[in-house]
BALOBA-1460 file (C-alpha; in Angstrom, 3 decimals):
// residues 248
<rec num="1" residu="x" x="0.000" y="0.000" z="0.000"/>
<rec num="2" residu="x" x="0.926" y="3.794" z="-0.813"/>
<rec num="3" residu="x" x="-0.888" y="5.470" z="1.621"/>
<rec num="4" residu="x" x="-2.759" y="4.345" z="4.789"/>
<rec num="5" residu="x" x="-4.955" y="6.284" z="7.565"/>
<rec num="6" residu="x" x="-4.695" y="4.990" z="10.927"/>
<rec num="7" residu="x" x="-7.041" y="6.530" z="14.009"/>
<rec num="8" residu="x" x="-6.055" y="6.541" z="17.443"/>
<rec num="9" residu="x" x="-2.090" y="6.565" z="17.185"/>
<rec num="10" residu="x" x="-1.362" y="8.134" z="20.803"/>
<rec num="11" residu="x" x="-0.712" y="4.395" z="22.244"/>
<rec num="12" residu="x" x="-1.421" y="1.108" z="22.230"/>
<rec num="13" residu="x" x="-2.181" y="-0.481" z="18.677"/>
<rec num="14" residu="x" x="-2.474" y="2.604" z="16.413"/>
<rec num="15" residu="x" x="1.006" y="3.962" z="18.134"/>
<rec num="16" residu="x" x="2.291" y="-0.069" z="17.648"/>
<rec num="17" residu="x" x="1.338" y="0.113" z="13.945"/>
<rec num="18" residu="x" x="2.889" y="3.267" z="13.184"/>
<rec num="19" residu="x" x="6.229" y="2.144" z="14.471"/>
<rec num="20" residu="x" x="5.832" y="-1.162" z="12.524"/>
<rec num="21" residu="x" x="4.539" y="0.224" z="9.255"/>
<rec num="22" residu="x" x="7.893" y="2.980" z="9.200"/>
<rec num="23" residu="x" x="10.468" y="-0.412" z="10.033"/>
<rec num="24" residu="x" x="8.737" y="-2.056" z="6.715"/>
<rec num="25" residu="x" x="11.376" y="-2.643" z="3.682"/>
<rec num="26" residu="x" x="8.182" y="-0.627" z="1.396"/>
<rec num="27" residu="x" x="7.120" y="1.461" z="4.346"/>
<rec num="28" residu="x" x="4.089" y="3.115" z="2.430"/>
<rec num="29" residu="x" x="4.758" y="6.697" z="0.810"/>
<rec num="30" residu="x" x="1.989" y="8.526" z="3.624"/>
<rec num="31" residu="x" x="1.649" y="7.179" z="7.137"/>
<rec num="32" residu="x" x="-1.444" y="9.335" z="8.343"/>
<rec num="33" residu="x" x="-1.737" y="9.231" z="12.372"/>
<rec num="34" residu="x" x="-4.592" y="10.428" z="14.007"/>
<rec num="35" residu="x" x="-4.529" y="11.508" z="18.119"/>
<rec num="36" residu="x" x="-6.889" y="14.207" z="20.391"/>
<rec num="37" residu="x" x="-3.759" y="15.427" z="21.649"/>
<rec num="38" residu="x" x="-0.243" y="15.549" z="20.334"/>
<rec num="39" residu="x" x="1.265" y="17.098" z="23.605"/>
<rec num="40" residu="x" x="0.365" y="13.480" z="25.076"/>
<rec num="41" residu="x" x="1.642" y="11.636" z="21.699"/>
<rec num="42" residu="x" x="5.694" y="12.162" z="22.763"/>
<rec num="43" residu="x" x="6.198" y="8.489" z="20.851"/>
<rec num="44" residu="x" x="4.344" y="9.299" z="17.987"/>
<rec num="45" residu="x" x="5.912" y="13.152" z="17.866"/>
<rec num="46" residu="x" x="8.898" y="11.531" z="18.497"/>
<rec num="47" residu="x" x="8.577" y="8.654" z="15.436"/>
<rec num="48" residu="x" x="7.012" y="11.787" z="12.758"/>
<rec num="49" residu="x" x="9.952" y="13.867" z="13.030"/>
<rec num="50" residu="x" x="12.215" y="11.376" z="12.341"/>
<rec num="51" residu="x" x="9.889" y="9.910" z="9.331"/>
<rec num="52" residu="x" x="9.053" y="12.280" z="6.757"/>
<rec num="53" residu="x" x="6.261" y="9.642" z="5.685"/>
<rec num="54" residu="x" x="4.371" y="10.113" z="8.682"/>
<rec num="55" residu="x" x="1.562" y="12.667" z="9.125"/>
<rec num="56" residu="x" x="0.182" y="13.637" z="12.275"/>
<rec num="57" residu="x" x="-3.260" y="14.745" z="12.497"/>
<rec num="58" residu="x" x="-4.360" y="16.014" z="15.512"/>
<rec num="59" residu="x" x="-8.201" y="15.873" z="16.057"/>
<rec num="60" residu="x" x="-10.955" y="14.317" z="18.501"/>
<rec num="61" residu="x" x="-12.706" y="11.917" z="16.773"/>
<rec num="62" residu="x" x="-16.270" y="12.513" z="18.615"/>
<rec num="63" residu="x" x="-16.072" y="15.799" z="16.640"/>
<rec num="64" residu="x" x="-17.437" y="14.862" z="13.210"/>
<rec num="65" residu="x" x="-17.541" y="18.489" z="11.963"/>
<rec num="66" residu="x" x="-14.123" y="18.786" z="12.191"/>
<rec num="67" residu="x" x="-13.669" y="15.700" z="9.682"/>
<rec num="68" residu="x" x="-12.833" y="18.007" z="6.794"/>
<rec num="69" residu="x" x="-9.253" y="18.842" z="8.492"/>
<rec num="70" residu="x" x="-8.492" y="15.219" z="7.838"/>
<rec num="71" residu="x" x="-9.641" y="14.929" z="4.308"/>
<rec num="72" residu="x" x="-7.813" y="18.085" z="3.601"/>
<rec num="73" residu="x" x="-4.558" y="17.124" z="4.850"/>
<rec num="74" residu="x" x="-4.355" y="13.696" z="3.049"/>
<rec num="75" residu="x" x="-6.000" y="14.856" z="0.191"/>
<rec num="76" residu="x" x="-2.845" y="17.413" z="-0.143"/>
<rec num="77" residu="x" x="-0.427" y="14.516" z="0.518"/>
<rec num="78" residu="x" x="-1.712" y="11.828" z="-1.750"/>
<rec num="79" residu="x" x="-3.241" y="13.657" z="-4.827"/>
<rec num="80" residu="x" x="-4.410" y="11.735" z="-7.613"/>
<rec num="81" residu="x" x="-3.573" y="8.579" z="-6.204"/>
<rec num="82" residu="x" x="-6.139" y="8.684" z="-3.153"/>
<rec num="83" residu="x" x="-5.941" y="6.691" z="-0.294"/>
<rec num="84" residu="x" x="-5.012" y="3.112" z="-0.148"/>
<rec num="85" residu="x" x="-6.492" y="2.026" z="4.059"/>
<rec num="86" residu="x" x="-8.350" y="3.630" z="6.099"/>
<rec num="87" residu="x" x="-8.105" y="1.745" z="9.674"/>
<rec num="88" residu="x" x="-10.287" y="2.751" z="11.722"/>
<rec num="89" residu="x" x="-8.316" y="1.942" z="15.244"/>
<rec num="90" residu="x" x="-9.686" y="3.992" z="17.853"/>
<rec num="91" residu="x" x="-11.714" y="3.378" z="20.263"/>
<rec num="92" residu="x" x="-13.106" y="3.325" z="24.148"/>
<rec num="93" residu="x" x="-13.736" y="0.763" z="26.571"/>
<rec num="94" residu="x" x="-15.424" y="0.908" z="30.101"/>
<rec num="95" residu="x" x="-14.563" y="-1.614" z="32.773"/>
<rec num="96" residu="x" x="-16.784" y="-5.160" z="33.256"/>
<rec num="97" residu="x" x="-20.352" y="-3.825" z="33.807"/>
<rec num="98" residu="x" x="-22.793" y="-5.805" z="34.876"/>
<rec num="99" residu="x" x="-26.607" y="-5.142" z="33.823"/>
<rec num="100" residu="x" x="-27.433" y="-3.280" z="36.901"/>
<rec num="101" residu="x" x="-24.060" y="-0.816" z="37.014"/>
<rec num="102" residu="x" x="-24.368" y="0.113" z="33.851"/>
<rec num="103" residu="x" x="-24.589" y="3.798" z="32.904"/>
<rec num="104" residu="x" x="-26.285" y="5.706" z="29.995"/>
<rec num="105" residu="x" x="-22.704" y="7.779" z="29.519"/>
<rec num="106" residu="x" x="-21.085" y="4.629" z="29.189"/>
<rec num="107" residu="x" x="-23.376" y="3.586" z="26.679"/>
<rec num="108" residu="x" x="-23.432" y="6.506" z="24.385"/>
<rec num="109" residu="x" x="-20.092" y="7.785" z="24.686"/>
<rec num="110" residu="x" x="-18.804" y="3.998" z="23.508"/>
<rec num="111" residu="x" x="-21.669" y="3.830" z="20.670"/>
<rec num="112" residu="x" x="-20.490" y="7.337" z="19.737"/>
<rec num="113" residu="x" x="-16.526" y="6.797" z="19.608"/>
<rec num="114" residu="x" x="-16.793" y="3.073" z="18.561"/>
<rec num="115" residu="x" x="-19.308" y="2.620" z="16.131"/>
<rec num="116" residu="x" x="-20.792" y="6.094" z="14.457"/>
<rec num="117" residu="x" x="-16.963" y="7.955" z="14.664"/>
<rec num="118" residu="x" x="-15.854" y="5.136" z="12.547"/>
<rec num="119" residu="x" x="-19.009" y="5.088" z="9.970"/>
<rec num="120" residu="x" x="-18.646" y="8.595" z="9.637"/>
<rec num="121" residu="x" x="-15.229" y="8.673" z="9.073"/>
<rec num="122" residu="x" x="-15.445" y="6.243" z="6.048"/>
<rec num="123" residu="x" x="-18.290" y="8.251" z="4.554"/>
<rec num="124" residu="x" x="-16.135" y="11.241" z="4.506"/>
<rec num="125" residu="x" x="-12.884" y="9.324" z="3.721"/>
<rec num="126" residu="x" x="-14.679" y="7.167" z="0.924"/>
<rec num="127" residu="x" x="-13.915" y="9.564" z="-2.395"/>
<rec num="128" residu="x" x="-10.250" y="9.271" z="-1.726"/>
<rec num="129" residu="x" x="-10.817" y="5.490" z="-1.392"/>
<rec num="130" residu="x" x="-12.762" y="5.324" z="-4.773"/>
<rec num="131" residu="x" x="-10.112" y="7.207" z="-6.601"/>
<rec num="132" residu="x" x="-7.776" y="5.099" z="-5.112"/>
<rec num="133" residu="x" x="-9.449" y="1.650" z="-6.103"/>
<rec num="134" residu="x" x="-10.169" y="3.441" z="-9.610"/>
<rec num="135" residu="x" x="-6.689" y="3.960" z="-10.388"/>
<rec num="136" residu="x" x="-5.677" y="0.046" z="-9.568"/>
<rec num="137" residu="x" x="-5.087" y="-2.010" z="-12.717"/>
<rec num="138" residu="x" x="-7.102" y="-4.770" z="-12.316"/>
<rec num="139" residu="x" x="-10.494" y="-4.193" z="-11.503"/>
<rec num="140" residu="x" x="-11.268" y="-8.396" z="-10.431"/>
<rec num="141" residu="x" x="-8.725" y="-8.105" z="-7.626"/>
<rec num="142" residu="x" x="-9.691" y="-6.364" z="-3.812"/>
<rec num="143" residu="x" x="-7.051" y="-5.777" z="-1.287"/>
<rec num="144" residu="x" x="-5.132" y="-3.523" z="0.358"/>
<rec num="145" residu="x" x="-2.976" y="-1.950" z="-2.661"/>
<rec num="146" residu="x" x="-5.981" y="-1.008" z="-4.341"/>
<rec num="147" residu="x" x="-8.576" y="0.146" z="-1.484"/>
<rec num="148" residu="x" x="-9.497" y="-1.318" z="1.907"/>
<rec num="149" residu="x" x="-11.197" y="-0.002" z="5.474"/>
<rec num="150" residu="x" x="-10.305" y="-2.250" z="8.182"/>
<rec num="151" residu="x" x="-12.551" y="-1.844" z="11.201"/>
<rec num="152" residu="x" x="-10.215" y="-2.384" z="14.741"/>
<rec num="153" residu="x" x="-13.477" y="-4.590" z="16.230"/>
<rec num="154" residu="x" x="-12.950" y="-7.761" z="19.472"/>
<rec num="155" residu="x" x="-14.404" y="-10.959" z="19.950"/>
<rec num="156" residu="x" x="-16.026" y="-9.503" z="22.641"/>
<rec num="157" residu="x" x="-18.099" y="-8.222" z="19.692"/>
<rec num="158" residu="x" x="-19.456" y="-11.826" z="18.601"/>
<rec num="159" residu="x" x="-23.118" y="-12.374" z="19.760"/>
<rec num="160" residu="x" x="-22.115" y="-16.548" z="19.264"/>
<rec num="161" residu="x" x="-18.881" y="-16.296" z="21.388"/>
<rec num="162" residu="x" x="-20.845" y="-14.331" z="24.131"/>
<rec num="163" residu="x" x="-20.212" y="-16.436" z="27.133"/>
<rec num="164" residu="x" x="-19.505" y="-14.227" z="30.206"/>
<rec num="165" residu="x" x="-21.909" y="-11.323" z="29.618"/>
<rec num="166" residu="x" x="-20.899" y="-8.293" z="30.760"/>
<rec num="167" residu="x" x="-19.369" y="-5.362" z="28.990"/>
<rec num="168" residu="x" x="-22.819" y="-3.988" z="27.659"/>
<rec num="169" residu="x" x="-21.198" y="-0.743" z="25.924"/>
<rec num="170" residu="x" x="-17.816" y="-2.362" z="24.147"/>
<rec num="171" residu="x" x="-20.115" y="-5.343" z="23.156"/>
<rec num="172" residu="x" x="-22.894" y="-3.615" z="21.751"/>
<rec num="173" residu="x" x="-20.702" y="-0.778" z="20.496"/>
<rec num="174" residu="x" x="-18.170" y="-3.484" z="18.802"/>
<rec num="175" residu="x" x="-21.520" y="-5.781" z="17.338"/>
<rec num="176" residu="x" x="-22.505" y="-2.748" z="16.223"/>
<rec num="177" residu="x" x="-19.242" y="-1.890" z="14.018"/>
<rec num="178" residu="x" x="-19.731" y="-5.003" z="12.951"/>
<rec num="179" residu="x" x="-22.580" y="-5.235" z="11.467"/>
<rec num="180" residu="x" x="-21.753" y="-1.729" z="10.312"/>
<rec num="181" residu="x" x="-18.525" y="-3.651" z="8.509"/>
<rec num="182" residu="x" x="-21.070" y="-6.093" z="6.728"/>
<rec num="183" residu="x" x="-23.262" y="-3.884" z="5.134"/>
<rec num="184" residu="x" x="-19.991" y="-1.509" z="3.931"/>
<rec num="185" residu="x" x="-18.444" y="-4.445" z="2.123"/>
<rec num="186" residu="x" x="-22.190" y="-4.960" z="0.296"/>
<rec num="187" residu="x" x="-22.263" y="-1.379" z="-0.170"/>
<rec num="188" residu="x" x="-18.359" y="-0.836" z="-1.980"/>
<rec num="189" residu="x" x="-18.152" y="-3.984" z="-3.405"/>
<rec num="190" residu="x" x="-19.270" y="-2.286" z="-6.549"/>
<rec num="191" residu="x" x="-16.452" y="0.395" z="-5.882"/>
<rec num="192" residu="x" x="-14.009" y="-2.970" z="-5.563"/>
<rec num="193" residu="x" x="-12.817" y="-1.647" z="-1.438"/>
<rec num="194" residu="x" x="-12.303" y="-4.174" z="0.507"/>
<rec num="195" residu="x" x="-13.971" y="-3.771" z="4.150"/>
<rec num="196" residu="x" x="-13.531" y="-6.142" z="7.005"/>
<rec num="197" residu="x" x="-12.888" y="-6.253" z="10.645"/>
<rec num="198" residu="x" x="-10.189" y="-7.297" z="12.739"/>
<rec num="199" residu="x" x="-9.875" y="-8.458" z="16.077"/>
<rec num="200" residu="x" x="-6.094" y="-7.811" z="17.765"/>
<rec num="201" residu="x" x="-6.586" y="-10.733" z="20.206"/>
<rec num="202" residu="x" x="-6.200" y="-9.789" z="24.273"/>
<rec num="203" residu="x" x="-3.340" y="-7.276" z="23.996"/>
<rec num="204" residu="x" x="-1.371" y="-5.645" z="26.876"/>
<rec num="205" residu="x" x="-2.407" y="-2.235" z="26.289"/>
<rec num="206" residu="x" x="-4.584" y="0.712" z="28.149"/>
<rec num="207" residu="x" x="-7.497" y="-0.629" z="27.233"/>
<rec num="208" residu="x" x="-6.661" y="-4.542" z="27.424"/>
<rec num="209" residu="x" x="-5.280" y="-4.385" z="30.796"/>
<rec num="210" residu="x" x="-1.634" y="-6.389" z="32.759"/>
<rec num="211" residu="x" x="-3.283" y="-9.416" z="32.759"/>
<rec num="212" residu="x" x="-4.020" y="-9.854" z="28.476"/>
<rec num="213" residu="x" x="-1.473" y="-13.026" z="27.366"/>
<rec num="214" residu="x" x="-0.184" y="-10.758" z="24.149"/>
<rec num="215" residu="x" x="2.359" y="-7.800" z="23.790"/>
<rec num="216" residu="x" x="1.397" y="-4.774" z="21.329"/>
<rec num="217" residu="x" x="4.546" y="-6.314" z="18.803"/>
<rec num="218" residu="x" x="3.325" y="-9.643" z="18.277"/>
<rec num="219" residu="x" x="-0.187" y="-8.178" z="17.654"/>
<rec num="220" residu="x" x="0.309" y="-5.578" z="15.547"/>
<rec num="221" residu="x" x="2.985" y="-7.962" z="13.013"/>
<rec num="222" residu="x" x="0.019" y="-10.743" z="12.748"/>
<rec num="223" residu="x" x="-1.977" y="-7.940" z="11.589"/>
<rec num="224" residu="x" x="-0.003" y="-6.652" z="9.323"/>
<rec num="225" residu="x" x="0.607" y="-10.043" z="7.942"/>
<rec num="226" residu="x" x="-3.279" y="-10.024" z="7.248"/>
<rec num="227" residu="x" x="-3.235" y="-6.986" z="5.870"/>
<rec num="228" residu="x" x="-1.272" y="-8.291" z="3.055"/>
<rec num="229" residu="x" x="-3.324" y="-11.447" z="2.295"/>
<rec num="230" residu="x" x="-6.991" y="-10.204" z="2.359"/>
<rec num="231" residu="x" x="-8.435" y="-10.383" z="-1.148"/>
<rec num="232" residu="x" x="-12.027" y="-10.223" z="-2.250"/>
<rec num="233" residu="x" x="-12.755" y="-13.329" z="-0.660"/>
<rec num="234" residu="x" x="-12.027" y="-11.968" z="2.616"/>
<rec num="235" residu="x" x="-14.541" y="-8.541" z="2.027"/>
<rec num="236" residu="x" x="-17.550" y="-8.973" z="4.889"/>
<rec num="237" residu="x" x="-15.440" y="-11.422" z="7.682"/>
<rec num="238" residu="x" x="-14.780" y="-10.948" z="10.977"/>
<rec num="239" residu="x" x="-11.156" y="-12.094" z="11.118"/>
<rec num="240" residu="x" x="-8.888" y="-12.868" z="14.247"/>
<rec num="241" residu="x" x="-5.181" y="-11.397" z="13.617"/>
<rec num="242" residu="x" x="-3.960" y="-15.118" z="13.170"/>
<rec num="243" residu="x" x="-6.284" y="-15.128" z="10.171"/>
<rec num="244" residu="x" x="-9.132" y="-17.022" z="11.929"/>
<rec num="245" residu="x" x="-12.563" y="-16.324" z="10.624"/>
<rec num="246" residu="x" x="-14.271" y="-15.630" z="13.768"/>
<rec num="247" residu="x" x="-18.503" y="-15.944" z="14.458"/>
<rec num="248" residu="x" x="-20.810" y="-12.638" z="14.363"/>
């Protein structure tokens, strides 16, 4: 890929891609990092001024308005080759809630950042993704050279591998992306991007906690080992970063 948009790059996974995607012996042309605040993105500061391929974009995602700073900025960087990925990374998570601690906040501030920040985003990102998949030679082929959003989602978002309960705003806000992933790949398979969702596995970040079995490294290099072997036939799945098709 030439040119890929990441969300979320202050930490964690979107920081852990970043630093992969620059080591890469085709690094892509544009690295595009999104984070709310660069003052508290030192790494990622840090990592753009010593790659001139990577972009920082500094903007709160719950702010939808302000989407037009981000389309401006890569639209100056990649041209007329539009944009290869969009991955839409970021994301919230409360703690374990059971049914009767739950709070409205935690609801709608995880539907809001999970699920419509991410649908959003791809409506506003999708002409740079069409030109993009226009310009790619053949037309049969889908993947992530031509034109792809990947949608950062968790198995806590399967309804069939719901076993614990729990979590009422990441796993509705996550089933929710789903199915939102799902009816974009019926939607722009006519446009020939590629849309599908990922899950990272239990990662030791923020938001996974000590206790998850998997560093950030070994995460983020299965996924980018994915990256490169989606094709059309991959376009709707819920994929694990080993490549395991995983249940809605």
């Amino acid at each position: 890929m030439k040119s890929i948009l990441i969300t979320g790059c202050n930490r964690g996974l979107g920081l852990g891609l970043v630093k992969h995607l620059v080591k890469t012996l085709q690094p892509p042309e544009n690295i595009f990092a999104t984070c709310r605040n660069v003052n508290k993105a030192r790494e990622l500061t840090l990592l753009a001024e010593k790659s001139k391929n990577v972009h920082i974009i500094e903007i709160d995602l719950a702010n939808t308005k302000d989407y037009d700073k981000i389309i401006k900025v890569v639209a100056e960087k990649v041209g007329n080759a539009g944009l290869n990925v969009l991955f839409n990374n970021a994301g919230i998570s409360s703690k374990f809630t059971r049914l009767g601690l739950v709070k409205e906040k935690q609801l709608t501030e995880a539907f809001f950042v999970n699920t419509v920040a991410p649908i959003l985003l791809t409506k506003a990102i999708l002409p740079l993704l069409k030109i993009s998949s226009n310009n790619f030679a053949d037309k049969s082929k889908m993947n992530v050279n031509r034109a792809a959003v990947i949608n950062m989602s968790s198995i806590l978002g399967s309804i069939a591998d719901n076993n614990e309960g729990g979590y009422y705003p990441y796993r509705c806000s996550k089933a929710a992306l789903n199915a939102a992933t799902k009816s974009m790949s019926i939607d722009l398979k006519g446009d020939g991007i590629l849309v599908t969702c990922l899950h990272p596995g239990w990662v030791r970040t923020d938001m996974g906690g000590t206790n998850a079995p998997m560093d950030v490294n070994t995460s983020v290099t299965n996924i980018l080992n994915i990256l490169n072997l989606l094709n059309e036939e991959h376009t709707g799945c819920f994929i694990q970063h080993d490549g395991k098709i995983l249940s809605w």
